[in-house]
Backbone bond lengths (Angstrom), bond angles and torsions (degrees), N, CA, C in turn:
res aa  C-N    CA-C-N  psi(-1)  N-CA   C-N-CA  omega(-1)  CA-C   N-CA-C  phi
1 X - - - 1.457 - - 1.520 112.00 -
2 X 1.085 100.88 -40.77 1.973 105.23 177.92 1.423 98.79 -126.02
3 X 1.586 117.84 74.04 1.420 119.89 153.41 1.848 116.63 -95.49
4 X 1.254 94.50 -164.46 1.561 85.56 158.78 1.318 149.68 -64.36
5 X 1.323 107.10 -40.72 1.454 124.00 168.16 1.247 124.29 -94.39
6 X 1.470 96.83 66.50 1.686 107.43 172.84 1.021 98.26 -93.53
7 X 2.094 138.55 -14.58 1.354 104.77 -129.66 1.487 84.95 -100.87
8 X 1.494 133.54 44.10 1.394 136.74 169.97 1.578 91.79 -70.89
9 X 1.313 116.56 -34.05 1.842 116.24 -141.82 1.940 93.46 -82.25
10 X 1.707 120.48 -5.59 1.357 123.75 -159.86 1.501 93.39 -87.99
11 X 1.162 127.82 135.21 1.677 132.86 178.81 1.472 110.16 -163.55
12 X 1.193 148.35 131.49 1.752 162.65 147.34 1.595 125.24 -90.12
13 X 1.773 89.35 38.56 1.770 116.44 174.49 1.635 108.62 55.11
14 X 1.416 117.64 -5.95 1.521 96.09 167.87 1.667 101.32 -130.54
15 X 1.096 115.71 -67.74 1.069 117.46 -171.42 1.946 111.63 -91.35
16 X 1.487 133.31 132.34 1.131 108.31 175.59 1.410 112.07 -80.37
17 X 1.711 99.15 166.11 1.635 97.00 -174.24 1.863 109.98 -79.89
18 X 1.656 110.43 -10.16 1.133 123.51 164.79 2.126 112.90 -43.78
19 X 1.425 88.68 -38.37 1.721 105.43 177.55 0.459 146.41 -84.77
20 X 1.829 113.96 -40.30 1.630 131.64 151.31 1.332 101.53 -50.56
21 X 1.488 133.00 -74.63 1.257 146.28 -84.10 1.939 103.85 -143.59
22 X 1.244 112.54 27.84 1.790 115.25 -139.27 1.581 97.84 -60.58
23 X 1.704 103.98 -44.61 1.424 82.41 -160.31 1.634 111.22 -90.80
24 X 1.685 120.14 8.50 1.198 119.98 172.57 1.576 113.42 -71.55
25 X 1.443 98.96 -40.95 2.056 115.71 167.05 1.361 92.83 -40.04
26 X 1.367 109.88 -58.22 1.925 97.65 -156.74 1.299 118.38 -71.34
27 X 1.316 99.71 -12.68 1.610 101.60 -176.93 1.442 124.73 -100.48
28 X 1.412 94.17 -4.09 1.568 101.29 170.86 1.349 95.01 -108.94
29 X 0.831 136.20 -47.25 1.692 126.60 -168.00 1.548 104.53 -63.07
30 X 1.315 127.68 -47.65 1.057 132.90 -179.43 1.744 111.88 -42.50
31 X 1.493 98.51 -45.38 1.660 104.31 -162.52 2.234 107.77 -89.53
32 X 1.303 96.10 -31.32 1.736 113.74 -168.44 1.507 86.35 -94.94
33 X 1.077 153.73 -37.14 1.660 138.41 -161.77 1.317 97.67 -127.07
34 X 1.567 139.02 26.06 1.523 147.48 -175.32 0.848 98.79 -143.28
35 X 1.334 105.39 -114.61 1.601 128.21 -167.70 1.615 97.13 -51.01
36 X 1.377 152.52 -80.24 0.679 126.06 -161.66 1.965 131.94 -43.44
37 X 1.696 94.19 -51.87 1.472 92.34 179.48 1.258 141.08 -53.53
38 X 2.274 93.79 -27.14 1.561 118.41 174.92 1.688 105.83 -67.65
39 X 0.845 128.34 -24.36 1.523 129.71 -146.09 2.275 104.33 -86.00
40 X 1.366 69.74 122.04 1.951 75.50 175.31 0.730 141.23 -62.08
41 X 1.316 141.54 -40.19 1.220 125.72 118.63 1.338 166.88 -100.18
42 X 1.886 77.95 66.10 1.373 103.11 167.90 1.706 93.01 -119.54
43 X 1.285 133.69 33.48 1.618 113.95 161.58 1.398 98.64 -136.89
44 X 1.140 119.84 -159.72 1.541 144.23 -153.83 1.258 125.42 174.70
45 X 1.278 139.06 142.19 1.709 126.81 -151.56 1.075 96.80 -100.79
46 X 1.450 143.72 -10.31 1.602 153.94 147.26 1.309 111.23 -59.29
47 X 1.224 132.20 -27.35 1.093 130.71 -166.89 1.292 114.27 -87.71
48 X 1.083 148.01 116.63 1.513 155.94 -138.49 1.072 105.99 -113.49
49 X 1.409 136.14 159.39 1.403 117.47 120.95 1.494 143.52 -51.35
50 X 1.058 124.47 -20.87 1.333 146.48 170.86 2.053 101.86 -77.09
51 X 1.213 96.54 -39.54 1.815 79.84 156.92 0.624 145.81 -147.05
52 X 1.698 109.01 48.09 1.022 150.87 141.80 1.528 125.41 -48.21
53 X 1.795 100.50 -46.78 1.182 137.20 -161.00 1.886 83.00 -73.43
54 X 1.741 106.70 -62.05 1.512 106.53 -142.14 1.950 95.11 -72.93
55 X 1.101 103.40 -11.09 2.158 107.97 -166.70 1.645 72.57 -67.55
56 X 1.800 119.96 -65.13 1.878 122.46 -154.83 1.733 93.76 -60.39
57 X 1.320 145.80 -17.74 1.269 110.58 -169.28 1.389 92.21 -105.06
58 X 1.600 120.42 -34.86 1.883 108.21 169.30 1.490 115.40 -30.54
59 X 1.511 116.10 -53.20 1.151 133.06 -161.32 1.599 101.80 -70.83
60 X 0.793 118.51 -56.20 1.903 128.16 175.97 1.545 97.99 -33.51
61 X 1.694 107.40 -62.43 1.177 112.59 -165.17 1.873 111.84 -54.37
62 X 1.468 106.70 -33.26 1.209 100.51 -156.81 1.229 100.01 -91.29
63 X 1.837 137.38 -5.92 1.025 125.13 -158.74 1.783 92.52 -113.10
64 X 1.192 102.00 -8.60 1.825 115.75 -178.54 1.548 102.19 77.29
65 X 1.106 111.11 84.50 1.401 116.87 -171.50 1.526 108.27 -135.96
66 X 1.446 113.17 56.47 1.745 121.71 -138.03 1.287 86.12 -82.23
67 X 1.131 138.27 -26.70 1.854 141.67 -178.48 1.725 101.76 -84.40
68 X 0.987 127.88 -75.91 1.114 108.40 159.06 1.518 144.12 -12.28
69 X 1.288 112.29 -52.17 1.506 133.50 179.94 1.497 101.75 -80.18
70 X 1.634 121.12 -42.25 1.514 105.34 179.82 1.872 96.03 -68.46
71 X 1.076 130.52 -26.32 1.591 113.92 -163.72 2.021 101.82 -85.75
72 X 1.435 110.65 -16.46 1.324 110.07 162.34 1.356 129.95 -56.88
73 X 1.235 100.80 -42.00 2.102 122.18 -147.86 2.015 89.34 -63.74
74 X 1.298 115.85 -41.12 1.081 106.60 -166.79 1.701 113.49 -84.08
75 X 1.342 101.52 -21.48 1.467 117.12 161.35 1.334 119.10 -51.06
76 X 1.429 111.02 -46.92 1.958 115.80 -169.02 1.473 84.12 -97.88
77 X 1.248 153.77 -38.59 1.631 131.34 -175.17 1.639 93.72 -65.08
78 X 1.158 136.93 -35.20 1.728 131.22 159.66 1.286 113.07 -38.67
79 X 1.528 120.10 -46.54 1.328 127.78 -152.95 1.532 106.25 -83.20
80 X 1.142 112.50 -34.72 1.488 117.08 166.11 1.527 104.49 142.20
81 X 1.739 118.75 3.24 1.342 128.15 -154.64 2.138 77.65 -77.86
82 X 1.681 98.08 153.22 1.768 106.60 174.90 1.635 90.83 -94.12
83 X 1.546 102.28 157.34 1.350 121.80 152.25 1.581 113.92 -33.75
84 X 1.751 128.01 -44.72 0.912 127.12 -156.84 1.782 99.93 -78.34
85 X 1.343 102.69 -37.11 1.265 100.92 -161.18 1.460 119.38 -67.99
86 X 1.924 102.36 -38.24 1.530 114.18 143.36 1.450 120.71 -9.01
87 X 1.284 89.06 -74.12 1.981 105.47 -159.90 1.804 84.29 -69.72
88 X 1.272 151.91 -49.96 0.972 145.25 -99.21 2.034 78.10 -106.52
89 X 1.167 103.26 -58.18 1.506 127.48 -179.46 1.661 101.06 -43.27
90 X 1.259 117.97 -70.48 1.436 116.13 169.61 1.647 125.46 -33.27
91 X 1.525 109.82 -49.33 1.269 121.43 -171.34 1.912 107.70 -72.72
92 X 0.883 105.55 -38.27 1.267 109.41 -177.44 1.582 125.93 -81.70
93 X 1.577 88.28 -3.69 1.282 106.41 174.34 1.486 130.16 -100.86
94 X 1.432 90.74 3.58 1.436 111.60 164.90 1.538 127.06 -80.20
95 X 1.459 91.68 -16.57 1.799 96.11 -164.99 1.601 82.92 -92.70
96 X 1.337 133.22 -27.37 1.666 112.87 -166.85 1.975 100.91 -98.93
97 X 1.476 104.52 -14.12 1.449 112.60 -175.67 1.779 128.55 -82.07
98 X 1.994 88.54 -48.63 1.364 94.27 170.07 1.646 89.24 112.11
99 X 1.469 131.11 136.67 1.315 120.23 174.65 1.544 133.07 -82.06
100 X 1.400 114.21 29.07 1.114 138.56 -163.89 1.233 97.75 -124.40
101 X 0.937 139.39 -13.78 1.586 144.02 -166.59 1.734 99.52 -130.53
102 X 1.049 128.75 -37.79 1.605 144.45 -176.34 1.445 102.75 -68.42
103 X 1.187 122.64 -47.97 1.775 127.05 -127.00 2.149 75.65 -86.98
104 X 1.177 121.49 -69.63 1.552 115.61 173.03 1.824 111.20 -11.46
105 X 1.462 115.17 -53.70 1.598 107.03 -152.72 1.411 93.94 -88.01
106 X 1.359 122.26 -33.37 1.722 127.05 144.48 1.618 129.42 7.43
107 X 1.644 84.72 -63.94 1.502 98.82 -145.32 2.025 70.88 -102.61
108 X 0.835 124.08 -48.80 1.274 110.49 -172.02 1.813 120.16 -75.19
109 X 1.028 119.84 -21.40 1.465 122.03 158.19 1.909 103.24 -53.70
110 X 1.147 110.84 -48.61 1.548 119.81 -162.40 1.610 108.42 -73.91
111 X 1.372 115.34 -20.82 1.352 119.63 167.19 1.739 106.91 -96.08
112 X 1.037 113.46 -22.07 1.504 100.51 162.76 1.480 130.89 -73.74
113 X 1.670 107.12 -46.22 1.301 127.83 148.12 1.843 117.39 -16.66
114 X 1.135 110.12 -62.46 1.312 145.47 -172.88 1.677 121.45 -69.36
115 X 1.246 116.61 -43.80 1.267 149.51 121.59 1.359 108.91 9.67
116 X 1.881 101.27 -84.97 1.260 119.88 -167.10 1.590 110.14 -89.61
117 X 0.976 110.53 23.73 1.910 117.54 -173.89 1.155 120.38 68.01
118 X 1.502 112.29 20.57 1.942 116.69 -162.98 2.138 79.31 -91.84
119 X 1.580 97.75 128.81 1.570 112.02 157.99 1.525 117.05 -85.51
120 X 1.444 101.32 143.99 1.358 106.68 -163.04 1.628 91.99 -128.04
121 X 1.458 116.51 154.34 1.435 128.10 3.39 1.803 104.01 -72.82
122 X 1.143 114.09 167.44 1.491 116.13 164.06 0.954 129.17 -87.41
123 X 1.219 121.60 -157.96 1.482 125.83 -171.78 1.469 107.46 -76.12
124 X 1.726 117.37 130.65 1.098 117.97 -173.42 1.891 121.37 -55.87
125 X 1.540 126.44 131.71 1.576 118.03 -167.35 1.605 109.97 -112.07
126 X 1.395 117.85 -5.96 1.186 122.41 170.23 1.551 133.84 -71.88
127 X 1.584 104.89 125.24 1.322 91.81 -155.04 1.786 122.95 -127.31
128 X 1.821 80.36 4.38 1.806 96.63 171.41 1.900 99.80 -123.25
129 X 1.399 86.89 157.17 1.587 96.03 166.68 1.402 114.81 -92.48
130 X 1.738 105.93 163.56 1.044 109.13 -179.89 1.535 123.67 -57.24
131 X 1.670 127.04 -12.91 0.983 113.71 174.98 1.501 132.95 -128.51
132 X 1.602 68.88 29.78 1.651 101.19 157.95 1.719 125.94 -104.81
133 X 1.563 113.77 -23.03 1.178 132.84 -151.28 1.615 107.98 -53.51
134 X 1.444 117.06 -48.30 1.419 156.24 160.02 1.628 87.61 -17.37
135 X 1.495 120.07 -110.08 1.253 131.25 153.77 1.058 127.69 2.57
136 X 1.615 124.71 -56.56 1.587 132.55 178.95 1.131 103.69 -60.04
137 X 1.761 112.30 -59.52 1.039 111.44 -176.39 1.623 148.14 -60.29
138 X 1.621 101.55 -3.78 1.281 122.32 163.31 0.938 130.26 -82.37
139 X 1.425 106.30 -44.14 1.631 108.10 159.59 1.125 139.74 -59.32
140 X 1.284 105.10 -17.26 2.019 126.80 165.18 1.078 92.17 -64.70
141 X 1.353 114.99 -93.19 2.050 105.64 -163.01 1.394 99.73 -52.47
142 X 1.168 164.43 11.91 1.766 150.82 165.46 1.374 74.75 -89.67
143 X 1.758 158.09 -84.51 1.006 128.99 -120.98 1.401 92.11 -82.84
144 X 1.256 122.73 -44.92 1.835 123.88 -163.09 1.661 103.13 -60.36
145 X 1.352 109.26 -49.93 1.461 98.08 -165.93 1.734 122.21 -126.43
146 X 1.326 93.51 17.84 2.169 115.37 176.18 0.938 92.18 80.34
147 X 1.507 100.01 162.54 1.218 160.63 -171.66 1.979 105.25 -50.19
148 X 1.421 105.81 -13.88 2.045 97.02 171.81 1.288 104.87 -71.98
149 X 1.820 116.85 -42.77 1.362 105.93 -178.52 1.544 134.04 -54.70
150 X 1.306 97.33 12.30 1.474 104.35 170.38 1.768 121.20 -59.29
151 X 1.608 133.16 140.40 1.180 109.29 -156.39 1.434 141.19 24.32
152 X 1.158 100.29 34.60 1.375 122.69 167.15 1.821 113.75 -48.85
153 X 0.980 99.87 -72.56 1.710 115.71 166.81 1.614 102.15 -38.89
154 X 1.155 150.95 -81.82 1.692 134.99 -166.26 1.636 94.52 -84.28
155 X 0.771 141.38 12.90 1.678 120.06 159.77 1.504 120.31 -43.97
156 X 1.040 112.16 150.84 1.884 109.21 159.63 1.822 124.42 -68.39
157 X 1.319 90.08 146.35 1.278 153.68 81.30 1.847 90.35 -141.26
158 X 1.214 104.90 139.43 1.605 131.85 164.47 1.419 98.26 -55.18
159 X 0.555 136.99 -42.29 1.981 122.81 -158.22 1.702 104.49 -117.17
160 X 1.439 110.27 26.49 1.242 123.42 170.88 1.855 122.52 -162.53
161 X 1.814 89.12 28.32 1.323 84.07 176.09 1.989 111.75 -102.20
162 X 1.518 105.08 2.67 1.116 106.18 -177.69 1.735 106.43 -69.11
163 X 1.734 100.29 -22.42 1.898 93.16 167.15 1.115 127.81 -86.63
164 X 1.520 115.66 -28.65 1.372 108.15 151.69 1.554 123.62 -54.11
165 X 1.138 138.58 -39.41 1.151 142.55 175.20 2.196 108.39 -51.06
166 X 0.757 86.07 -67.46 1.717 95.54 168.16 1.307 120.65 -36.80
167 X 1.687 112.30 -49.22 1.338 123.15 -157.20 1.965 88.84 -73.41
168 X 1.618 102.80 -38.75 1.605 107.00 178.96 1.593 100.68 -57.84
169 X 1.160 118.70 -84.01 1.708 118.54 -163.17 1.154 115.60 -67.97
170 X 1.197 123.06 -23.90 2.042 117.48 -163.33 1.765 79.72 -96.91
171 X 1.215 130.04 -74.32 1.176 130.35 -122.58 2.104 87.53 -82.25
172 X 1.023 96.87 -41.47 1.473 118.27 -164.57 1.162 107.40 -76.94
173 X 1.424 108.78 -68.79 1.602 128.49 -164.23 1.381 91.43 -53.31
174 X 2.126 100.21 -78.28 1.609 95.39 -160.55 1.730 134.59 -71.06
175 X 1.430 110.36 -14.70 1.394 111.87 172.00 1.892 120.46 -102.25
176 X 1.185 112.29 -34.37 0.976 123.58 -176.68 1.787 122.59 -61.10
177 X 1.843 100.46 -38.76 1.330 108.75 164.20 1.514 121.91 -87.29
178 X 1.668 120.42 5.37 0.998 119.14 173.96 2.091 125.11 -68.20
179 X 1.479 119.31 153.67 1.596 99.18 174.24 1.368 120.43 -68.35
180 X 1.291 117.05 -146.11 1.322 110.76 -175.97 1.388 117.59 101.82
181 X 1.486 107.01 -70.63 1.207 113.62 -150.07 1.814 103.23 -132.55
182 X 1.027 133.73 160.46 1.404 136.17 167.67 1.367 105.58 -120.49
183 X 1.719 98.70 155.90 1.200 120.71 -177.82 1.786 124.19 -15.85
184 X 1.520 93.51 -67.62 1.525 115.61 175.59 1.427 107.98 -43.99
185 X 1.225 111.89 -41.05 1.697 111.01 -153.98 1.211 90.18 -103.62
186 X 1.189 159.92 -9.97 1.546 163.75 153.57 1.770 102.92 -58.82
187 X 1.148 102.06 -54.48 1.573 108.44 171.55 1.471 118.01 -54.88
188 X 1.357 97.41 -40.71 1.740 86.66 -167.46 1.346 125.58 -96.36
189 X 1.589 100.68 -9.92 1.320 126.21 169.72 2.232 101.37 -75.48
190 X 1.243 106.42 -41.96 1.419 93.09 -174.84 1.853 112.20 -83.66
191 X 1.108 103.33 14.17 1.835 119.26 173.03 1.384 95.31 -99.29
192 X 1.140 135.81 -30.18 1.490 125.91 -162.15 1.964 90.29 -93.62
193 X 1.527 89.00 -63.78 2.003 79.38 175.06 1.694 116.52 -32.88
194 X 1.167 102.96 -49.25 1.582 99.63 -158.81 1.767 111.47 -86.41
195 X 1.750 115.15 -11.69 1.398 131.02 169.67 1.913 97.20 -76.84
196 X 1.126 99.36 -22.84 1.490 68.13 -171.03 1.598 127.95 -122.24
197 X 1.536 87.13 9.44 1.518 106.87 155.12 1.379 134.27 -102.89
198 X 1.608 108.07 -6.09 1.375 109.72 147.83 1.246 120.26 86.52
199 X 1.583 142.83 107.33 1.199 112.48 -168.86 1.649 117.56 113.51
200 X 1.480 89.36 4.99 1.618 97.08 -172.03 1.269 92.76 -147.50
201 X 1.276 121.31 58.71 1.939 120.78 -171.78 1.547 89.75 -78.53
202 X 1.422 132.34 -72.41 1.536 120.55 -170.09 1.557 112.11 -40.26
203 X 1.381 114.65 -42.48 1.668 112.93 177.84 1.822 109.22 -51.15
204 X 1.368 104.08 -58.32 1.225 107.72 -177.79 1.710 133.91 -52.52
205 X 1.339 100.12 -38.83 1.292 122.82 173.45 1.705 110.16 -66.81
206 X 1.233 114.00 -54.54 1.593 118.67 155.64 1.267 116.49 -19.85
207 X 1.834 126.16 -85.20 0.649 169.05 134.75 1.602 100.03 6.62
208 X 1.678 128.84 -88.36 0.956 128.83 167.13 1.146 120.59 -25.93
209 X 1.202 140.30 -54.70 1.441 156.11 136.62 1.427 115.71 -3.04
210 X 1.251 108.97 -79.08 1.311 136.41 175.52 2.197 108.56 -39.30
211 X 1.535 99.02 -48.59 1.373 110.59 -179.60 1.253 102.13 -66.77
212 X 1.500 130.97 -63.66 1.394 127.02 -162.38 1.719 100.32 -74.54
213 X 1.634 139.14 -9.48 1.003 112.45 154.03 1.765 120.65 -83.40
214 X 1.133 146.92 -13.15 0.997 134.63 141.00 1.440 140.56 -57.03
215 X 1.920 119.83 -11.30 1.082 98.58 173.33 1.250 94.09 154.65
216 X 1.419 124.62 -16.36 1.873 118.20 -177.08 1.393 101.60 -127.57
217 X 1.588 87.57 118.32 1.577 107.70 169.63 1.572 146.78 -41.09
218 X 0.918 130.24 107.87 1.386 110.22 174.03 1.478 124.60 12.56
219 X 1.818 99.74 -73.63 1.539 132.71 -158.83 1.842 80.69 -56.19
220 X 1.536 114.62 -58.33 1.902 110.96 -165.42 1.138 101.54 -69.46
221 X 1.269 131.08 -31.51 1.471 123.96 -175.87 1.912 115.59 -69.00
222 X 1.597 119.83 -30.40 0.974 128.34 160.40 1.598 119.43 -57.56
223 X 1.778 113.42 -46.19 0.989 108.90 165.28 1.496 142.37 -63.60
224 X 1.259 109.72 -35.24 1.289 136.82 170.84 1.945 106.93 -50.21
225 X 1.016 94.28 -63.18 1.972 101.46 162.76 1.257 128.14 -42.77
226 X 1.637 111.91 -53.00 1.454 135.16 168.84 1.669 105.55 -52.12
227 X 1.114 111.27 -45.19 1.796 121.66 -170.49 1.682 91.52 -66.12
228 X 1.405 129.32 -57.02 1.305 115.36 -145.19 1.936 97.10 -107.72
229 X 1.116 102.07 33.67 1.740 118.69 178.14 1.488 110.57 -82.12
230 X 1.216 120.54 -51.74 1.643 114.08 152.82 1.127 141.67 -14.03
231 X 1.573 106.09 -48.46 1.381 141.19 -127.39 2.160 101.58 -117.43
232 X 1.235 96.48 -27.25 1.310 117.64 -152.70 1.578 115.33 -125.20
233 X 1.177 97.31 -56.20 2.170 120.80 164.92 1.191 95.67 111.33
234 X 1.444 110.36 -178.88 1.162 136.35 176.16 1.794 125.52 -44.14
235 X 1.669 92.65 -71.19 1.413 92.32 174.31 1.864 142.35 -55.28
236 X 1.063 92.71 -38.26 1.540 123.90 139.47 1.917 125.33 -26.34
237 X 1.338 73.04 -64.73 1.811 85.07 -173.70 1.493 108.41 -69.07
238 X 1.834 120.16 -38.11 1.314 135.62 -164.63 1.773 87.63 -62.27
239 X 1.379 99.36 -64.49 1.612 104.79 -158.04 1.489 115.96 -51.03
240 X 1.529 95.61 -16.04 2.195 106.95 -160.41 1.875 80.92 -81.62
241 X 1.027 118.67 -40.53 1.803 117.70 -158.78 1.836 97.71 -85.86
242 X 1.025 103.13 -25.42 1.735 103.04 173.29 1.479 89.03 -53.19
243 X 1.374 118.97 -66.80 1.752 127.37 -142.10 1.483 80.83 -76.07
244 X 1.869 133.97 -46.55 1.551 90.58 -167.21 1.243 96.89 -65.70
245 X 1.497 149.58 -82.47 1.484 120.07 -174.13 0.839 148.83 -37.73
246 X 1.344 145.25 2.69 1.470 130.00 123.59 1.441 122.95 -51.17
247 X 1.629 114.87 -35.76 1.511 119.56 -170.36 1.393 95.42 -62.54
248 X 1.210 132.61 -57.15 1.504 134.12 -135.10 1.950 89.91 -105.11
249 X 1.109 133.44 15.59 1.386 135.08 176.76 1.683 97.17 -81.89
């Protein structure tokens, strides 16, 4: 799925960039579907292709790489990634993106989706009510990130707990308790959003944190970074491995 000769799948509806562009193909394909995937530590025996696939389209999303990500989607439904998890990745990527930045990978997951004969909408993933969401959503951050986030939502400052309140039910409640996806892979997918938009090192570092206490290691969390370094660049990548080391100190 991520060898060298992916870069057949690169095209700008008339001409491919394989055609324009030959020896830029070789030099990215060579290094992002080679060298990168071969490289030791850049993998992990957890680390799949299948989420492999979902860290490169988090990362697309977060770096706005909406052409990119449509020439992925059919790549990770190869990889073994589900339709749901697709949609699942997008949606959740709204709460760290903003729906102005989201609604693009949306509409382009759904034409890839579509593509492959998958009918939409899918199978429903919601799994608390609205007047439960509150609740759910507390109990998500208590398992992801302990037991302080307790009343987290009405804490002080007064004239800024209506965002804490949100961050509990919208961000928490409504995506976080949705299926699709598990803990781990919610985590590591919202490290790649926030690595590759840059600019959110305390978020990330949190976050990083947050992943290796549910279940992904340091060692995968390094890898996981390394995978979506292509995708993102250099500076980017330096700052994401600062925060896992601070997280994991």
């Amino acid at each position: 799925m991520f060898g060298k000769k992916n870069s057949g799948f690169f095209a700008d509806g008339r001409q491919t960039l394989e055609q324009s562009d030959p020896e830029f193909i070789e030099l990215f394909s060579n290094f992002a579907y080679g060298e990168v995937v071969e490289a030791e530590g850049a993998n992990h025996p957890e680390l799949t292709d299948a989420k492999r696939s979902m860290a490169v389209l988090a990362a697309l999303m977060g770096c706005q790489g909406v052409d990119a990500f449509a020439m992925m989607v059919p790549v990770a439904l190869d990889s073994g990634v589900t339709p749901v998890q697709i949609k699942e990745i997008v949606y959740q990527g709204t709460a760290y993106l903003g729906f102005g930045r989201a609604l693009p990978f949306l509409k382009a997951a759904n034409d890839a989706l579509h593509e492959r004969g998958v009918a939409t909408p899918l199978e429903p993933q919601g799994t608390v009510t609205a007047d439960a969401r509150e609740a759910a959503g507390e109990e998500t951050q208590i398992r992801i990130f302990g037991e302080h986030m307790r009343g987290f939502a009405h804490s002080e400052p007064a004239e800024t707990m209506h965002i804490r309140q949100w961050l509990v039910d919208n961000c928490f409640g409504d995506y976080y308790t949705r299926g699709g996806l598990d803990d781990r892979e919610r985590e590591m997918i919202t490290a790649c959003f926030l690595a590759a938009q840059g600019g959110c090192e305390p978020q990330l570092t949190s976050h990083v944190k947050a992943s290796v206490g549910v279940g992904n290691s340091k060692e995968f969390m390094i890898a996981v970074v390394s995978q979506i370094m292509p995708y993102i660049g250099y500076p980017r990548t330096l700052n994401a491995l600062a925060c896992v080391d601070a997280a994991t100190k």
